[in-house]
C-alpha positions in Angstrom: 300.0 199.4 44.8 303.1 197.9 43.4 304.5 194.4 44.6 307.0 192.3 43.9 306.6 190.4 40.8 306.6 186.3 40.6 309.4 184.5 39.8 307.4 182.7 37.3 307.8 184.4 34.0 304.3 183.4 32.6 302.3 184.1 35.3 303.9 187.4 37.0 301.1 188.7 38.7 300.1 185.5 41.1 302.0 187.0 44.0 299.8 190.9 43.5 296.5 188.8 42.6 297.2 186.7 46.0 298.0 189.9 48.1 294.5 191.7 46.8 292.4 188.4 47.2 293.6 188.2 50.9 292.8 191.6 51.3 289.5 191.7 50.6 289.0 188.0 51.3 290.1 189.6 55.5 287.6 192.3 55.2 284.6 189.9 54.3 285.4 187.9 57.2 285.9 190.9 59.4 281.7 191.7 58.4 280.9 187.8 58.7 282.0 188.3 62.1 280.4 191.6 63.0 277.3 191.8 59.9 274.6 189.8 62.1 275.3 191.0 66.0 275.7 195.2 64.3 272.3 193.9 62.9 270.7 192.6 65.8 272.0 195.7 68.0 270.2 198.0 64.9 267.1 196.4 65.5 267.0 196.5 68.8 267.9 200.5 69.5 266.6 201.7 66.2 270.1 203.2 65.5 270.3 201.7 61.6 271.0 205.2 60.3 273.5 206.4 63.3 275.7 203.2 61.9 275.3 203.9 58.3 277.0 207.1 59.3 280.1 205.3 61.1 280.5 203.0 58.0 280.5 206.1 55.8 283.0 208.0 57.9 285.1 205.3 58.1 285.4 204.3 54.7 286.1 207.6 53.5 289.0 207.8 55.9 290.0 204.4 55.2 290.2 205.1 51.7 291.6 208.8 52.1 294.7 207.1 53.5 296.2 205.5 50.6 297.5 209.0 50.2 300.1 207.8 52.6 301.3 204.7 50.0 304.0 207.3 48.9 306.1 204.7 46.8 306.2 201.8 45.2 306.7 198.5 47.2 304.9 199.6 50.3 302.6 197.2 49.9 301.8 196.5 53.6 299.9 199.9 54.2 298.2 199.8 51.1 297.0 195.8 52.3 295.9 196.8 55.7 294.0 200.0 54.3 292.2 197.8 51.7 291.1 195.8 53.9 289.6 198.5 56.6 288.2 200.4 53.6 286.4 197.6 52.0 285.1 196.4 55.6 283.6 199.6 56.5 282.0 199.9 52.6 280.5 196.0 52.7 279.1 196.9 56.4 277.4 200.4 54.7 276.0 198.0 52.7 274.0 195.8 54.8 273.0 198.5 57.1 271.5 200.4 54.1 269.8 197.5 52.9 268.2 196.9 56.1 266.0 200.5 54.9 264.7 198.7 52.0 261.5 196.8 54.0 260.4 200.4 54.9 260.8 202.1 51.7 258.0 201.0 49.5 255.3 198.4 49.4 256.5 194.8 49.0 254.7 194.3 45.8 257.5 197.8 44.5 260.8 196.0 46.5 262.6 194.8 43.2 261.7 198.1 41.3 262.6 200.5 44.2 266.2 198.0 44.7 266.7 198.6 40.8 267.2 201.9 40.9 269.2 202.5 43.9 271.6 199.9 41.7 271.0 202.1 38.6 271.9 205.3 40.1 274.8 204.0 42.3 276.6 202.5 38.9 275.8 205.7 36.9 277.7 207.3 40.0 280.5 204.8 39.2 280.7 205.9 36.1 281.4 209.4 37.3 284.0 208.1 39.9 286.2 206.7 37.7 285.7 209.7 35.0 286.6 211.8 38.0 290.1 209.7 38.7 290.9 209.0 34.9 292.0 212.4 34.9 294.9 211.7 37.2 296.9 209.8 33.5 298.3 207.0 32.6 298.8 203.9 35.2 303.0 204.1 34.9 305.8 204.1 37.3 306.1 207.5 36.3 303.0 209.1 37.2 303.0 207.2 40.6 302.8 210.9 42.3 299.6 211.6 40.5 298.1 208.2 41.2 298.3 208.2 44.4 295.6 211.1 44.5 293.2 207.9 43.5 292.3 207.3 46.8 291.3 210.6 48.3 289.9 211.6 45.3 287.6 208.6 45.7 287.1 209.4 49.3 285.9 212.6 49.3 283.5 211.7 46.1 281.8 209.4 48.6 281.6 212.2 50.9 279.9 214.1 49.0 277.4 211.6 47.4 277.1 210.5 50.6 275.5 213.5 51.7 271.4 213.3 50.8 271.2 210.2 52.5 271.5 211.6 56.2 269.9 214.6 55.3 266.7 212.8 53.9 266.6 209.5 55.5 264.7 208.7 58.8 265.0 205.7 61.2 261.7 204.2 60.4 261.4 201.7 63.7 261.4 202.3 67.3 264.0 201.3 69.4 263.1 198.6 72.5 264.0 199.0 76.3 267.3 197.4 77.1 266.5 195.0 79.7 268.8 196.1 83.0 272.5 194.5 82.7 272.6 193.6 79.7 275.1 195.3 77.1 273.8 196.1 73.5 276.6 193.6 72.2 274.9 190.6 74.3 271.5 191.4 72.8 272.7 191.4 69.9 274.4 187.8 70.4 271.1 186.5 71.9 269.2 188.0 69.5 271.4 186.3 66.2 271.4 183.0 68.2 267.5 183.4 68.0 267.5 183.9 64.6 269.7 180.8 63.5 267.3 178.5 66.2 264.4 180.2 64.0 265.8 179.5 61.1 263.9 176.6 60.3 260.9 178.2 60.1 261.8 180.6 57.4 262.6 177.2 55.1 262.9 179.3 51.8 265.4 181.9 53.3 267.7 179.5 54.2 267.8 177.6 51.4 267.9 180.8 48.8 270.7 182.0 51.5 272.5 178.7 50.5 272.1 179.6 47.2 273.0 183.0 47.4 276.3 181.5 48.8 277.4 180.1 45.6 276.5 183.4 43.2 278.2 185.8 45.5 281.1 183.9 45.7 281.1 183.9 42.1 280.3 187.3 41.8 283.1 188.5 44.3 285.6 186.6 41.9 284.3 188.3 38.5 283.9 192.2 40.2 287.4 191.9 42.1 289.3 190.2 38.8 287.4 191.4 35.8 290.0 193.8 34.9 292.9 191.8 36.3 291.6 189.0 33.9 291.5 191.1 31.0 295.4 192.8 31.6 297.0 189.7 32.1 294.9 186.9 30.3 293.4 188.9 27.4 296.2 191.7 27.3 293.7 194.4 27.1 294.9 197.9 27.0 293.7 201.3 28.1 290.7 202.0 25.4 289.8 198.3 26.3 289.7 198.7 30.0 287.5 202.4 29.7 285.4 201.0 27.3 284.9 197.7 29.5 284.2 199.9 32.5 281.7 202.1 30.6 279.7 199.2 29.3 279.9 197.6 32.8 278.3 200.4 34.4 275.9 201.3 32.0 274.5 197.8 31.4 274.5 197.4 35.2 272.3 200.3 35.9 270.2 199.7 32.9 270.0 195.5 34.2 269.4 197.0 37.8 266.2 199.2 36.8 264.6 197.0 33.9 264.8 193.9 35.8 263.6 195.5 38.9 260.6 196.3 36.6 260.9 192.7 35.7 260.8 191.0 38.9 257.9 193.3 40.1 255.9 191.4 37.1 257.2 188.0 37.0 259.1 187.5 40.8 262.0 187.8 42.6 263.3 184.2 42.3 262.6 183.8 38.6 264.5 187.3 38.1 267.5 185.8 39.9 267.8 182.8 38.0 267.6 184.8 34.4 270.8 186.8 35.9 272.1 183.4 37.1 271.3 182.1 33.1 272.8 185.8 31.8 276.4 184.7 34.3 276.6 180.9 33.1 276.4 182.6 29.5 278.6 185.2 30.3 281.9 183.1 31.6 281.5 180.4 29.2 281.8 183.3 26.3 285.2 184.6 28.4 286.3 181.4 28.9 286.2 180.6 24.9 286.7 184.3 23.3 290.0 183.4 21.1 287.5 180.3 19.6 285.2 182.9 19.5 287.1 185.9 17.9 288.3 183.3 15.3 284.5 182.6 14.3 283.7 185.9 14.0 286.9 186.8 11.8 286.0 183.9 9.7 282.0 184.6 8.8 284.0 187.9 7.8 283.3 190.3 11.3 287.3 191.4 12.0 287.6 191.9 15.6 290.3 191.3 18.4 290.3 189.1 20.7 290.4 192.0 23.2 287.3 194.0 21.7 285.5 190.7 21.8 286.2 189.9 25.9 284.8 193.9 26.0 281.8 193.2 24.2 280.9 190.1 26.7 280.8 192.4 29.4 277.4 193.7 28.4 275.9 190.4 29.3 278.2 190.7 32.7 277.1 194.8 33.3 273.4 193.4 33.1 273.9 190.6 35.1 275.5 192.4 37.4 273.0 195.1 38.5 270.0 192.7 38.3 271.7 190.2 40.4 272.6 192.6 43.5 269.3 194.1 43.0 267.3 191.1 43.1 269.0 189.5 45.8 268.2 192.5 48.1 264.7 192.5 47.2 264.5 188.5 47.9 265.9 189.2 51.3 263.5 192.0 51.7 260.5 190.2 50.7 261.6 187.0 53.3 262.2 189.1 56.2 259.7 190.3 59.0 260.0 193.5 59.9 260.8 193.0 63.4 263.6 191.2 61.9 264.9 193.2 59.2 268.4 194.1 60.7 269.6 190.6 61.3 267.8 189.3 58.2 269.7 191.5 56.2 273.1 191.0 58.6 272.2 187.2 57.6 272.2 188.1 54.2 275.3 190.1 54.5 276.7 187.1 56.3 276.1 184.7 53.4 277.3 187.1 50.8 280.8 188.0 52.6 281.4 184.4 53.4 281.1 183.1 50.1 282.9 186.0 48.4 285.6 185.3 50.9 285.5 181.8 49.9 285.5 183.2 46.3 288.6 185.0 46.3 291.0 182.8 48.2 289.8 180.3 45.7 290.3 182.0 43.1 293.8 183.2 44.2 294.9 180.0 45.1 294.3 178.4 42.0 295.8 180.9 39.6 298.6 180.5 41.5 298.5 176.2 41.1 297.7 177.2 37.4 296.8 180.1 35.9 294.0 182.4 36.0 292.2 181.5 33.1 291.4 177.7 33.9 290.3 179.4 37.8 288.2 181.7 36.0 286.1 178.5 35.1 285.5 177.6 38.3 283.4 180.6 39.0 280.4 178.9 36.5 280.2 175.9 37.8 279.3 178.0 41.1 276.7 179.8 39.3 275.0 176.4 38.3 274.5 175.1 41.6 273.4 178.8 42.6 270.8 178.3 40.4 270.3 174.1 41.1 269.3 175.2 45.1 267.4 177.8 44.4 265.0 175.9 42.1 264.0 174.6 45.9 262.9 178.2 46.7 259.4 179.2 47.0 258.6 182.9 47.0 255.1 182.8 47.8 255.9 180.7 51.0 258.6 182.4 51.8 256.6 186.0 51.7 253.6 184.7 53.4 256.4 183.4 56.2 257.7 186.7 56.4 254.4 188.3 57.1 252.4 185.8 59.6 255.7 185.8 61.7 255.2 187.0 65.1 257.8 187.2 67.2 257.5 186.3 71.4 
């Protein structure tokens, strides 16, 4: 979409960046609100996969309709769209995770997690292959661009597609006691779960954690590229080779350090990705120091090849981080808890990217983007500080002596 620009010359952008991290900052807030009760009511009817299907629906239609953005400046459609699009995708995404317990043995979570990562990024990279051929991002080809979003719709209908023909529901659905509506179950049932809470000591305190990396994370996936345009002044062969190297090294990160964690744990996976992200935004946050090193031991680069080349460390992290996360969640929950587990889970993560984004776009608006940037490592550090506090084998053997009344 195309909005007004600032009337500050050297930062032009703030008032777009501001629109987009409000956006989705809305629709994280919208599945904070309804991630845990959806959850609760899942568990309780067995109706995970009948959900999955509304999210799916939804999105695509959601996302179809930025056909109707027909020209530049009509921002406000394009806003409200984002933000039912994106709501409707983060939900998906807690209701398909709530199928991971059920999928595999615990001791296979973090390998079975990687690949679902790993194949969903090498699908990305076919995505954006697919809407690369609509040209350049110009005033003048606005017509053509705005075939971006039901291109991207109906290539999440189709992949879409072998999930609800081969998935089952797994669980059983309970008797709904007489007068009482599926939403107040679900209430109860949440309500339950935070009382509870203190007996599942190491999910709460890695959902902390958690916290602080998805907040970071929400900044780096929703401003990578914005970073790069406007702070780094990447161009076109950049940015494709950037998203390339994203998604490969995010599917590769996904499926080797599934492998990984299956060997040395979940929680010491996550805090190597955490270690790979501290690494990562410090190398951002110096590349012109770092470009003039390079040129002067005699490697000639650009500053903007060298911000592409960090995102191999930021591709890896990425997948392994999503992927372990998942698998933690999966190995803390009971099974008779899965669906508000993994609603909790989805709770934490939305909240803190939320948190993440209006952060971030307030403070690149106070100062510039670059300095907000750092911000996002210092979340990362106490990500990793709290989770140190985590024990896995305690929390597992939580998970599976849990009985619930």
């Amino acid at each position: 979409m195309v909005v007004p620009a600032s009337s500050d010359q050297e930062n032009p952008f703030e008032y777009g960046n501001l629109l987009w991290s409000i956006a989705l900052a809305i629709s994280y807030l919208l599945v904070v609100v309804t991630g845990p009760i959806f959850g609760a009511i899942t568990d309780y009817s067995a109706r995970k996969k009948q959900f999955l299907f509304y999210s799916y629906i939804f999105c695509i239609i959601s996302t179809g309709a930025l056909w109707f953005v027909i020209a530049p400046g009509q921002y406000l459609l394009a806003f409200i769209l984002i933000i039912f699009s994106n709501f409707f995708f983060a939900s998906g995404e807690n209701f398909a995770s709530s199928f991971l317990p059920y999928l595999g043995p615990r001791e296979d979570l973090g390998k079975i997690s990687g690949y679902a990562w790993g194949i969903g990024y090498f699908g990305g990279i076919a995505a954006v292959a697919l809407v690369n051929t609509l040209g350049p991002k110009t005033m003048e080809n606005f017509s053509s661009l705005r075939l971006v979003g039901p291109y991207t719709a109906f290539f999440f209908l189709f992949s879409g597609i072998p999930t609800f023909l081969l998935l089952r529901e797994y669980t059983a659905g309970k008797e709904k006691p007489a007068g009482l509506s599926y939403l107040k179950i679900g209430v109860e049932r949440v309500t339950s779960t935070l009382k509870e809470i203190h007996k599942f000591r190491d999910m709460a305190l890695y959902l902390v954690s958690l916290f602080f990396a998805m907040a970071a994370l929400g900044i780096v996936i929703s401003f990578a590229f914005i970073y790069g345009a406007q702070e780094i002044k990447t161009q076109k062969e950049h940015e494709i080779a950037m998203f390339l190297l994203i998604q490969l090294f995010a599917a590769i990160g996904a499926i080797i350090f599934g492998f990984i964690q299956d060997k040395i744990g979940a929680k010491k996976t996550f805090n190597i990705t955490l270690l790979l992200w501290i690494a990562c935004l410090l190398l951002i946050y110096w590349v012109e120091d770092l470009t003039t090193f390079l040129t002067g031991i005699g490697i000639p680069t650009t500053k903007q090849w060298v911000f592409v080349g960090t995102t191999v460390f930021a591709g890896t992290g990425l997948g392994a981080t999503q992927s372990a996360s998942r698998a933690i969640v999966g190995l803390f929950a009971p099974e008779s808890k899965s669906g508000e587990f993994f609603g909790l889970w989805g709770l934490s993560g939305k909240i803190a990217a939320a948190f993440g984004l209006v952060a971030v776009g307030g403070l690149q608006v106070l100062f510039d983007l670059r300095n907000s940037f750092l911000v996002v490592s210092i979340f990362f550090i106490v990500s990793l500080l709290i989770n140190f506090l985590v024990d896995e084998k305690r929390g597992i053997q939580t998970a599976i002596e849990y009985k619930e009344i």
